[in-house]
C-alpha positions as semicolon CSV with decimal commas, in nm:
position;residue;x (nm);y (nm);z (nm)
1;X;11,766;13,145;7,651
2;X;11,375;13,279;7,680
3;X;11,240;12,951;7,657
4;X;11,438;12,791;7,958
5;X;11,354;13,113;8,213
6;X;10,993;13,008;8,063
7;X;10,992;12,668;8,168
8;X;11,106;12,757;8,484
9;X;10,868;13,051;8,555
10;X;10,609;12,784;8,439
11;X;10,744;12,484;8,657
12;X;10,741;12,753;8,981
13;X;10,394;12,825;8,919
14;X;10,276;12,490;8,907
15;X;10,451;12,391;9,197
16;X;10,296;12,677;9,394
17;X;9,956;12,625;9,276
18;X;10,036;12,229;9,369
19;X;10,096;12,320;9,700
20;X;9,846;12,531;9,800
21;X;9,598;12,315;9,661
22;X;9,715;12,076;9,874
23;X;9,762;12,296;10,183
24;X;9,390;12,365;10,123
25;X;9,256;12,063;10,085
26;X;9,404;11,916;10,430
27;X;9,175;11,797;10,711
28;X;9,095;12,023;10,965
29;X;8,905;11,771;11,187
30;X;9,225;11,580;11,209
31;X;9,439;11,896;11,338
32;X;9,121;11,964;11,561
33;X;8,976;11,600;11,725
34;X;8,768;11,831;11,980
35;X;8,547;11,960;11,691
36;X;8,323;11,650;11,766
37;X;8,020;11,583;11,486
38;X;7,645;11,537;11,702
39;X;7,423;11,266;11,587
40;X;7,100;11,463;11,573
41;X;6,921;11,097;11,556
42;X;7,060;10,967;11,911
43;X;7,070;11,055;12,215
44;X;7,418;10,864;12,274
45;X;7,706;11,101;12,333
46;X;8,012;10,871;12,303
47;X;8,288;11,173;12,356
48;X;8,161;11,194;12,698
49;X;8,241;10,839;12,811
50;X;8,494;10,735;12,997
51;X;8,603;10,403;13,118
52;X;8,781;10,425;13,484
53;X;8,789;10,087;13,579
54;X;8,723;9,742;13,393
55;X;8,690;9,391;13,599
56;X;8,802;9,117;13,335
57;X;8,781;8,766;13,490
58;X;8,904;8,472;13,235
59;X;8,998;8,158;13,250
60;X;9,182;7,972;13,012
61;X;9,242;7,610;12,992
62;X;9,498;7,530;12,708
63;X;9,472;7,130;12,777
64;X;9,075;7,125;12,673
65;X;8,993;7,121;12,347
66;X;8,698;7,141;12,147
């Protein structure tokens, strides 16, 4: 009767240490995209760039092959 409430007190505190560790260990930058890394070597600053507008001329011919 002792041993089974021991493997059970055991199994809980696995499982609790389980999922803390992996409550911890989650990303934060994920949960948080505005948290944005700066590349100290550039001057580039890609999170400020938008695109408003693109002009995209093609023309395909399907009956020319190469």
């Amino acid at each position: 009767m002792r041993r089974l409430h021991y493997h059970k007190l055991v199994f809980f505190t696995l499982m609790v240490i389980t999922g803390l560790l992996l409550w911890r260990c989650s990303n934060d930058q994920i949960k948080n995209p505005e948290l944005q890394q700066e590349d100290f070597h550039s001057f580039a600053k890609p999170y400020q760039v938008v695109v408003t507008h693109m002009n995209l001329d093609i023309k395909v011919d399907f009956d020319e092959t190469q």
